[in-house]
MARZAFI-363914 format. One record per residue: x, z, y of N, C-alpha, C in turn; residue in one letter. Coordinates in pm, whole numbers, plus 50000, padded with zeros to 5 digits. Each point is the difference from the previous one (the first is absolute). Example, Ala and Ser with C-alpha at 12.3 -4.5 7.8 and 13.67 -1.06 7.14 Angstrom:
513195078049431499115000050119500905000050120A 499654992850105500825000650119499235007350109S 
REM end
This chain:
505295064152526500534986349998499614993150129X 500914993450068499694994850107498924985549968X 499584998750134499084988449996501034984249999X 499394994049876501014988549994499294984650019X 500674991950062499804984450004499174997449889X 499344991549993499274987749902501194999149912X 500604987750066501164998649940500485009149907X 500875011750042500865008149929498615009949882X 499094999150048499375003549889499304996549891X 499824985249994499604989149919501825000649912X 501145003150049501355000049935500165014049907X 499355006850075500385012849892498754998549866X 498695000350026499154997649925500904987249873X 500884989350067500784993949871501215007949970X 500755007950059500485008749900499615008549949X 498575004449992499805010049900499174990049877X 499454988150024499904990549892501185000149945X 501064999650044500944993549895500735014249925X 499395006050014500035014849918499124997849871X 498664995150060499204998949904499884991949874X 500714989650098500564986549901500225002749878X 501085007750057501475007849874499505006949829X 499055006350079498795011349943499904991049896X 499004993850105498694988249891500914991149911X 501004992850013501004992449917500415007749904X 500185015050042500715006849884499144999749870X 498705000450003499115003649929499244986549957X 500034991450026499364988849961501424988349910X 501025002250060501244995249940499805005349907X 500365017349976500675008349894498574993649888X 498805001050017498824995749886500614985449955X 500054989450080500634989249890500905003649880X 501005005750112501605002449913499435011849862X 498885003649999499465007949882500974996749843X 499264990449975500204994149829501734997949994X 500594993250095501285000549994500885013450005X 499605007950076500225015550002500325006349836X 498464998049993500285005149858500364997049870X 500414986249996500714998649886501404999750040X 500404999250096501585003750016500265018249999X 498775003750075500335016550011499645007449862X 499254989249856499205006349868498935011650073X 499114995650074499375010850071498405001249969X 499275007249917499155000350023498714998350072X 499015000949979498774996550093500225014450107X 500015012049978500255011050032500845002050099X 501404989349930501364999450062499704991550181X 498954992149971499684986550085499205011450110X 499145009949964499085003150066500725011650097X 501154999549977501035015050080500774993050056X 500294984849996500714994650130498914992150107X 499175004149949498964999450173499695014250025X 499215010449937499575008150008501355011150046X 501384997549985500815008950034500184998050153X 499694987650048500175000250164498335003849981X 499204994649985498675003950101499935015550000X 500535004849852499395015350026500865006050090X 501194998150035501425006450081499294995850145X 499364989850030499684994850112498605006650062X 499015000449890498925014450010499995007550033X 501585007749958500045011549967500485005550161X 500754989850100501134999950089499165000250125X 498864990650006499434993850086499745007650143X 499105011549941500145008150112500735007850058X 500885001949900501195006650094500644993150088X 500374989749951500274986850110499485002250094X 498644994050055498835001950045500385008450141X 500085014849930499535007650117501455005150034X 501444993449933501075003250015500344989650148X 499524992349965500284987750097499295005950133X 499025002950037499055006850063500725007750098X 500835010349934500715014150023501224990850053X 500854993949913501674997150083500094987350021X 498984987349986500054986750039499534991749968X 499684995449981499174985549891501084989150014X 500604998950118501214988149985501245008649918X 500105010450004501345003049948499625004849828X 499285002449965499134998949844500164984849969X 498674993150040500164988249995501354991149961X 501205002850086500824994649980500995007249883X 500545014050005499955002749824499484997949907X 498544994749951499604994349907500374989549966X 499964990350124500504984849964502105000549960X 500585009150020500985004449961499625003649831X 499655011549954499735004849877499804988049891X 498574993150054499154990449913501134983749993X 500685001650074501334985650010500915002649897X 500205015250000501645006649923498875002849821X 498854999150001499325002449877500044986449926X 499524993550096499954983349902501094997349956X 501175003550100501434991449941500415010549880X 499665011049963499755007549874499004999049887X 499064995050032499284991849888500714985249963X 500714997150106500834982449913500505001249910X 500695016949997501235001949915499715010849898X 498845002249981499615008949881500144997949837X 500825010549953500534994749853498734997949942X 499135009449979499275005149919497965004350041X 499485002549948498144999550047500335011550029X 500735010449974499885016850061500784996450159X 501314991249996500305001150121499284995050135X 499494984549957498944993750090498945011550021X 499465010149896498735006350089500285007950069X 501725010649982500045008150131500564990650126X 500304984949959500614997150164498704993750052X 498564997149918499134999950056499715010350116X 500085007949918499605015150122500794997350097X 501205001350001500474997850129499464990850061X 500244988249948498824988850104498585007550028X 499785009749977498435000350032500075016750146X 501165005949965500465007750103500254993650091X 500424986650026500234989350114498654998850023X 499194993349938498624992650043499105013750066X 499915009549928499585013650075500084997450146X 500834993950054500305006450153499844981950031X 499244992749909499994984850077498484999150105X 499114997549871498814996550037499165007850063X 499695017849979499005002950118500705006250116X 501534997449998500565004550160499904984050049X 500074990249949499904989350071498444999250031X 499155004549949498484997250028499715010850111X 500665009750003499865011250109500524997550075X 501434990050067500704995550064498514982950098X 499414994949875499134991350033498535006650104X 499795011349971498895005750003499975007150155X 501465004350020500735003550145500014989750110X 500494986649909500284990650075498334993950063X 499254993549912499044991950028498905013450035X 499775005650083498895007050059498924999850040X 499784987150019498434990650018499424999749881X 499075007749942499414996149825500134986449986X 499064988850053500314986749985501364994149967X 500565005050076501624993849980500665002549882X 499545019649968500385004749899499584991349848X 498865001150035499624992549879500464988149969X 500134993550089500574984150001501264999349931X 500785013750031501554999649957499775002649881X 498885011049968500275005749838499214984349930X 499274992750017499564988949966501164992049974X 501214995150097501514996349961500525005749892X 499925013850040501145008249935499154998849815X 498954999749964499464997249888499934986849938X 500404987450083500604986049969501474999949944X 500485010550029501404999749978499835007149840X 499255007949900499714997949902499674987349954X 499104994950051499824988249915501684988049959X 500005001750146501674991249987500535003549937X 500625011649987500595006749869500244999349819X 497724997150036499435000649879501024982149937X 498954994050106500684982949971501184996950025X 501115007350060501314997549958500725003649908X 499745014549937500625008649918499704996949866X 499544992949983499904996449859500154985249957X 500164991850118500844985350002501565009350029X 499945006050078501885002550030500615006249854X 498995007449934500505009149881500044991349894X 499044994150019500214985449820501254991750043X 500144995550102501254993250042500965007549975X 500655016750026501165003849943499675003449877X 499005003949962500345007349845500484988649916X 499334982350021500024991349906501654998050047X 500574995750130501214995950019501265010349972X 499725011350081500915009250010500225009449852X 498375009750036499495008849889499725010850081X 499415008549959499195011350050500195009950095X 501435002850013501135009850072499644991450142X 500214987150004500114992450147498705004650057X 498765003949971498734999450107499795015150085X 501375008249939500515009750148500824996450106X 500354989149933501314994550119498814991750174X 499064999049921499194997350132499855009350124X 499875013349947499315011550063501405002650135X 501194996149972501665003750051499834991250108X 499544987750069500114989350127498895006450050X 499464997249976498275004650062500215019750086X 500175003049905500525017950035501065000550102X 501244995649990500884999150127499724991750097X 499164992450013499464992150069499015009250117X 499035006749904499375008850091500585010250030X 501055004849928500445018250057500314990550181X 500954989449959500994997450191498755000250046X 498624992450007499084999350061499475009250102X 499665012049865499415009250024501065007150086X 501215001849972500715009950077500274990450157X 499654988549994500114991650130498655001550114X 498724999749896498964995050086498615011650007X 500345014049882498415003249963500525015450122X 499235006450090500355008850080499635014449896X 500175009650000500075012249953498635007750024X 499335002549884498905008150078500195010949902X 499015014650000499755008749952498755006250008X 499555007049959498875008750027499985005550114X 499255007150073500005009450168500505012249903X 499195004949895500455012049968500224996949875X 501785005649923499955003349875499675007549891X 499694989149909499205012049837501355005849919X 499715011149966500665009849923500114990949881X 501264999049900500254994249841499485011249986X 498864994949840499135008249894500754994449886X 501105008249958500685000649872499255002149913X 499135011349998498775002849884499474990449913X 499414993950146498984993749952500414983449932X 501094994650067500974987849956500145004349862X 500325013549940500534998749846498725000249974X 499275006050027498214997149976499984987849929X 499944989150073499604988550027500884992949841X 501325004550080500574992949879499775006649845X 499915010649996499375001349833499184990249976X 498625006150110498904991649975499934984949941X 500734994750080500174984849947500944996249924X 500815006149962500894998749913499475002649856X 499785009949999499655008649831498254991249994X 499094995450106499044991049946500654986449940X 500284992150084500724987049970501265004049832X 500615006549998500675004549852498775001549894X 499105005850017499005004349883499404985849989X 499534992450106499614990749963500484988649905X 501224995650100501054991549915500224999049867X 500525016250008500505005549865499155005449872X 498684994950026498715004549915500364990549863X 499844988650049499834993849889500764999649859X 501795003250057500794999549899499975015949937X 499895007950094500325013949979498845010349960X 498824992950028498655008149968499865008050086X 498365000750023499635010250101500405016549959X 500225006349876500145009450016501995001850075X 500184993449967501494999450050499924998850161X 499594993550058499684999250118499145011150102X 498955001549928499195013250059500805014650109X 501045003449990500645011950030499734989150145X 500634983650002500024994050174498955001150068X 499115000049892498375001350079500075008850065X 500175016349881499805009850111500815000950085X 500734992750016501505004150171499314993750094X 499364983049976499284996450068498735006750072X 499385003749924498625009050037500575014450058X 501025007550004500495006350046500534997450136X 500884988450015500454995050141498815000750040X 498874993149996498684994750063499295011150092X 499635012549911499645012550018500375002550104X 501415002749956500845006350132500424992050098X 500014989750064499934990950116498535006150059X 498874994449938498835008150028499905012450101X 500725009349914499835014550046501115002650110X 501364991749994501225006350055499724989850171X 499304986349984500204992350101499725007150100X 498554998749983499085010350123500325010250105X 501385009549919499815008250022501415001850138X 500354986650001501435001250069499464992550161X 500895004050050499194992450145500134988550038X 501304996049910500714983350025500104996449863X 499224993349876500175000749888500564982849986X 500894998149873500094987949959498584991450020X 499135002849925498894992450022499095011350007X 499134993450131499185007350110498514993349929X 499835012549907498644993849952498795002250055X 500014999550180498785001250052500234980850034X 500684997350010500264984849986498854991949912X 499005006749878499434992049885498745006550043X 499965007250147498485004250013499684988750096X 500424985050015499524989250044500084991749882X 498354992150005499754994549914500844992349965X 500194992450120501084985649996501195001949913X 500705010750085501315002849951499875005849856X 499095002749907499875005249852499844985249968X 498774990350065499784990949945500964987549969X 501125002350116501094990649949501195005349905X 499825009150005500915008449914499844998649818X 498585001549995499524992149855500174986850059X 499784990050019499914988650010501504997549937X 501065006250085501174995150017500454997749838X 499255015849947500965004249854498984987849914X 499055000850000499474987049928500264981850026X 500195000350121500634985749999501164995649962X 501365012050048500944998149939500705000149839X 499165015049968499644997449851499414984149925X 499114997550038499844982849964501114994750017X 500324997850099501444988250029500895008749889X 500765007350047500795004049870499914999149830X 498685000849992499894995249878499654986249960X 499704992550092499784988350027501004993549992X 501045004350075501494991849968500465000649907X 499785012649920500625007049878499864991449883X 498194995449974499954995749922499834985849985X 500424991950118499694987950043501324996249948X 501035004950007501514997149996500515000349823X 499135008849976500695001549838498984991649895X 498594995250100499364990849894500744988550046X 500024995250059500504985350087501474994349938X 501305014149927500784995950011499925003149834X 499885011649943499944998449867498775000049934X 498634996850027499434992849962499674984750003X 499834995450102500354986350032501354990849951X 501025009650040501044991149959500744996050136X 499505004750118501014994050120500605003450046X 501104990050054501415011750065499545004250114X 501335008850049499785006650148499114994950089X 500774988150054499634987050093498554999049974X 499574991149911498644999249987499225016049967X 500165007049969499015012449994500285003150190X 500955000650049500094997950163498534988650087X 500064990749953499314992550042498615002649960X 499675006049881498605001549983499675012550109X 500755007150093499965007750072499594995650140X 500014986050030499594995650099498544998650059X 499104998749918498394998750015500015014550021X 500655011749971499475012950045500375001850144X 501414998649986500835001150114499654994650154X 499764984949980499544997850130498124999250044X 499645003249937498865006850053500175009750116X 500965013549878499705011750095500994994250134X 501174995449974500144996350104499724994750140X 498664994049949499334990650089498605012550078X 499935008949889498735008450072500525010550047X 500935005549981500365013350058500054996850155X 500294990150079499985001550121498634994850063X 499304994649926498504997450030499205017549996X 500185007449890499665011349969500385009450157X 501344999150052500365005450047499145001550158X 499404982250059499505001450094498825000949975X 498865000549858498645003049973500345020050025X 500955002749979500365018150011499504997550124X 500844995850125500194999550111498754997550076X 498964992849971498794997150087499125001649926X 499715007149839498645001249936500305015849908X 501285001349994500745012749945499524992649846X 500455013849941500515001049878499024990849878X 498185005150024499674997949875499514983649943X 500144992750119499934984549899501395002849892X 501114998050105501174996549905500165009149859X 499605012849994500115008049886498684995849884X 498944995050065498724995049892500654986749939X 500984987750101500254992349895501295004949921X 500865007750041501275005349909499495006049872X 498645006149976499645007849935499024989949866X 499424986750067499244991149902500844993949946X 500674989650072501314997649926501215000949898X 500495014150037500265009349875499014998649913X 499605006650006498614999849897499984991549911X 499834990650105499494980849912501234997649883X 500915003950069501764993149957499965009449868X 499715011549989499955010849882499614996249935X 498404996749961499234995449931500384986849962X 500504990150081500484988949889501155001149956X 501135007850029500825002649880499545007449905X 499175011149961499585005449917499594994149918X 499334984850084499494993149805500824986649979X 501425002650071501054984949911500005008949879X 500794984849958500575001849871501644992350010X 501265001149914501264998349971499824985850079X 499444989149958499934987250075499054995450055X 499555009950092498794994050093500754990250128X 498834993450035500434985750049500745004150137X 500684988550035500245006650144499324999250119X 498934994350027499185000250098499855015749996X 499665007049864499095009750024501195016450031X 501044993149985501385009750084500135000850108X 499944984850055500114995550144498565006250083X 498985001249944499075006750080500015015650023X 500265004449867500525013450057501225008450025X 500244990050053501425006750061499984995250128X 498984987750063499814997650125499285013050040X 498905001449907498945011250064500805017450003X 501184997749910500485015350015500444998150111X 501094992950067500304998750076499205002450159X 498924994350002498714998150120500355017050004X 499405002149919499725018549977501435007150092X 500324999349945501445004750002500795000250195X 499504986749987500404991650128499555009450134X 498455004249952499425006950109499455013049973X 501175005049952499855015349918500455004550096X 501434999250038501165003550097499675005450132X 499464989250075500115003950139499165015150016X 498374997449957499405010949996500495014849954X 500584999649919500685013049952500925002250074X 500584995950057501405000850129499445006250118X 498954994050046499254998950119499255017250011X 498974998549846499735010350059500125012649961X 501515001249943500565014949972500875003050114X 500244991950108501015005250088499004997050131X 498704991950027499585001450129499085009050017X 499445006249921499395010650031500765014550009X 501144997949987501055014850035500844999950120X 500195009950036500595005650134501424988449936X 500574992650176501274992049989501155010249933X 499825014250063501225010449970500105003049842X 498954991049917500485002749875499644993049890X 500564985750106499704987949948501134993549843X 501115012150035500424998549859499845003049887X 499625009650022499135011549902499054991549931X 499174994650110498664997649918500284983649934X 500904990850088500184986349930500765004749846X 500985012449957501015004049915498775003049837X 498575004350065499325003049903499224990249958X 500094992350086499054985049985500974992949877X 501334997750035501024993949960500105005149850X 500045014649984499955012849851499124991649919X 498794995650065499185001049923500014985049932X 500484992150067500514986649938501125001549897X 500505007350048501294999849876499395011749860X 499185008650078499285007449901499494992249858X 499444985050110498904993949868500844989149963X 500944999650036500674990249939500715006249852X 500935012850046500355007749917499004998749908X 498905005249975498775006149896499894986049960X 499324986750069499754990549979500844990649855X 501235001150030501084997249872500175007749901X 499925015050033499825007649872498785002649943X 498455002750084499144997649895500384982549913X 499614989850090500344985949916501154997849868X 501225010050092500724995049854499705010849896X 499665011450011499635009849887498634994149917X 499464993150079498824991249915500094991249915X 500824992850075500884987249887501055005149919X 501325007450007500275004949928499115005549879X 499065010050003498945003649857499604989349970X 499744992550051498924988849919501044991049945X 501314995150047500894989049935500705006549905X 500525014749987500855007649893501054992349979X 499784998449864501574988449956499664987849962X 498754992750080499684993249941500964985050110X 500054988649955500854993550101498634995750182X 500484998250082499804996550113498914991950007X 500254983949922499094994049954498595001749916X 500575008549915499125003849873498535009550079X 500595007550045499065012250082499815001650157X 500154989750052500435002150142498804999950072X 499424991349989498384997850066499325013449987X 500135001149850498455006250002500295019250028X 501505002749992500255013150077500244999450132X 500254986750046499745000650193498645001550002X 498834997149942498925001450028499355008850073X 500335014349970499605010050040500635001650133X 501354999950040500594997550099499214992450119X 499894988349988499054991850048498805002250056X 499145010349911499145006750073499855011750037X 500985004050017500765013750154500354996150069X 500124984850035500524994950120498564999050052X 499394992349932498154997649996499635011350073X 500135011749967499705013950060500544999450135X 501544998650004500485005850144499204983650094X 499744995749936499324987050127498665009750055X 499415001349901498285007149995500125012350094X 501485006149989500505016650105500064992350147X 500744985249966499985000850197498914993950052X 499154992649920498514996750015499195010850055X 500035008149957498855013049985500395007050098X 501325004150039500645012150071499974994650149X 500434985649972500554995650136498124997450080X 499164998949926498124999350076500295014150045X 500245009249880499435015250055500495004950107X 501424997050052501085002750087499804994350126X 499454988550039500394996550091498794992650137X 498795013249946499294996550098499785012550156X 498914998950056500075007950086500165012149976X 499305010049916499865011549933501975003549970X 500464988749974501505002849924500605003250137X 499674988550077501224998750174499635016350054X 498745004949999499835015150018501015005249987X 500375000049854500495015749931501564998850063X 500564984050017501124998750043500865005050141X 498584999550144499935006950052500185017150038X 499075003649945499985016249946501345003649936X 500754991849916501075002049932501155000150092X 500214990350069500794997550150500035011950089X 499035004950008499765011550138500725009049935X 499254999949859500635017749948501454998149920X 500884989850028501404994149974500775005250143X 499594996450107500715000250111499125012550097X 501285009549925500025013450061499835004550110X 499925010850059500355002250183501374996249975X 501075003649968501744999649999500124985849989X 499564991249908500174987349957499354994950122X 498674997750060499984991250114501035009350112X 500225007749996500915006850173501004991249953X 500614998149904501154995149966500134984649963X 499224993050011499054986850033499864997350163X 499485008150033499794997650170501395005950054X 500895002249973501645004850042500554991949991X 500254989849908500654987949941499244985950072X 498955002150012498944992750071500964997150129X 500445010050103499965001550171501995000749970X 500345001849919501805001650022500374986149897X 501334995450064500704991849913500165001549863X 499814993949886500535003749894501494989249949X 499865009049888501815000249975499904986149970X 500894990849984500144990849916501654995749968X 499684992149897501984994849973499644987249948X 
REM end
């Protein structure tokens, strides 16, 4: 990638926000529009938990292939088929008869998003080359969640109450053609120096893996574990064999000498535990708020604001504490926070006051706010630039990983504990348990993010770097280095 202006690169860094935008709206909208969903679609708790979980797991499942596809034939020309795919998916969720049809045109939306967010973060990671700078952008680029957070659920109570539920894809269609002209106007073409071989293997790997876990889970409650069990073993089977088959290839989907740096393992749990919280956090924030409480869209939207602009407000503070103190302040308060926010939902009750909502959902938020940058930061700066997609694509997995798990442990929890009992009647006290697995994943980025991110950790990241970038990989680094590269 050529060396670019201030200017023009402070512009692309906003078109790959407004990728992200898309993302984050999809998912914070679609949680309002929940309760309305399902009594027009007659959809179960189950039913509710497979129109999020059908994009995150498709999006899990995709990530790295994306990733290191983009790498190999473009990051602008990926990039810009996704935002194609994920445009032509929403305007197929407007028009879905039925809860079976919305979850496969989910997938398609999530085959779009595949090729959004870590070719745009690998596209970011190319661009801003100064760590400082870098960080500064991923510090932006993690504000643009929060915005998301605090728009997408004022924009989604506003159509579901006016329009109805179908309208909060019609957002994703301006915003998306907006950036494809952009992007095909302003972002230059980069690639890897040298391309990685597609690992077909190991992609269906992947996808059992997360597929047949996330099914057993879901599907526990109604169907019983012995009914479920055969997914386990496919799961524990995929697992095995990723294990044994990765290693052994010279260019693998995922390059698991990548997790012999502390950092990069340590954000990798972090990622699946923070996002897991938020996901279940939204999950169950949305279905107490609207059918326990009693409030429409709009207002269950608005109780979304004390979370929302927090993180909004810290993710780019987070971003420059990355930048001049690194990672582990911002991950010790993402990690108390959580925490704090767990523990006082764990002990409401059906009508606890609202001060004591409004506090923790400010403090999830704090958490949350300055979860981001660090996990961005340091799964892609401690790896060779030449495979900067790769490694942002697994950072990215692992968010959608815990988001995926995050909604299906939560709703398989609440599901057993509410049965047939009504919403009201049982709702509290089977979120309970829920509540404190979020409690947990706060206590995971507490704990992980100290162990991860001191000197002893920056070591291993090092050592990991050298023995990443091959003799072939730097000749082919220092070749690209001294000749023009391609661009469009």
């Amino acid at each position: 990638m050529p060396e670019l202006s201030h200017r023009r690169r402070l512009l692309v860094l906003a078109i790959c926000c407004m990728s992200l935008l898309i993302v984050g709206l999809d998912v914070t909208v679609l949680n309002v529009a929940l309760p309305s969903m399902q009594r027009e679609l007659h959809a179960s708790t189950a039913g509710m938990q497979w129109t999020i979980d059908a994009y995150t797991l498709v999006l899990a499942s995709l990530l790295m292939l994306a990733g290191s596809t983009a790498d190999r034939v473009g990051r602008k020309r990926v990039f810009m088929t996704g935002l194609v795919v994920f445009t032509l998916g929403s305007v197929l969720c407007s028009v879905a008869p039925n809860l079976e049809a919305l979850i496969v045109f989910r997938m398609i939306q999530a085959v779009g998003g595949s090729m959004l967010n870590p070719v745009a973060m690998s596209i970011i990671t190319n661009t801003f080359t100064d760590p400082r700078e870098r960080a500064r952008a991923i510090g932006v680029w993690g504000g643009v969640v929060g915005i998301s957070m605090a728009a997408g659920p004022l924009v989604g109570g506003l159509l579901v109450q006016s329009v109805g539920w179908r309208s909060i894809f019609w957002i994703n269609l301006p915003v998306g053609l907006a950036a494809l002209l952009l992007t095909l106007r302003f972002v230059p073409e980069s690639r890897a120096p040298r391309a990685r071989r597609p690992d077909p293997v190991g992609q269906l790997l992947v996808i059992a893996l997360f597929g047949s876990l996330t099914y057993a889970i879901i599907e526990a409650p109604d169907s019983g574990a012995g009914a479920v069990a055969p997914y386990g073993v496919v799961a524990l089977a995929a697992l095995l064999g990723l294990l044994r088959y990765e290693p052994r290839r010279a260019e693998p989907l995922i390059d698991l000498r990548f997790f012999r740096s502390a950092p990069f393992s340590g954000a990798t749990v972090i990622a699946i535990s923070a996002f897991a919280a938020l996901g279940g956090f939204l999950f169950l924030s949305t279905l107490y708020l609207q059918n326990v409480r009693g409030l429409d869209a709009l207002h269950a939207g608005l109780w979304m604001l004390p979370m929302a602009a927090p993180t909004c407000l810290c993710a780019p503070l987070s971003g420059r504490l990355v930048g001049s103190r690194g990672p582990r302040l911002p991950l010790l308060i993402a990690g108390s926070a959580m925490t704090a926010s767990g523990v006082l939902f764990a002990g409401f009750e059906a009508e606890t006051s609202n001060a004591t909502l409004f506090i923790g959902y400010v403090l999830f938020g704090i958490g949350f706010g300055f979860v981001n940058a660090p996990i961005t930061n340091t799964a892609v700066s401690g790896m060779p630039r030449a495979q900067a997609g790769v490694a942002a694509a697994v950072a990215s997995t692992s968010r959608q990983l815990g988001q995926t798990l995050g909604v299906a442990v939560v709703g398989a929890v609440l599901a057993a504990g509410v049965a047939s009992s009504s919403y009201g009647d049982a709702f509290v006290a089977a979120a309970r348990p829920g509540w404190w697995i979020l409690t947990a994943c706060g206590l995971s980025v507490l704990a992980v993010g100290a162990a991860t991110s001191g000197r002893w950790a920056r070591g291993t990241a090092e050592r990991t770097a050298e023995r990443l970038e091959s003799p072939e990989v730097k000749q082919a680094l220092g070749t690209a280095a001294t000749s023009q590269p391609r661009v469009g």
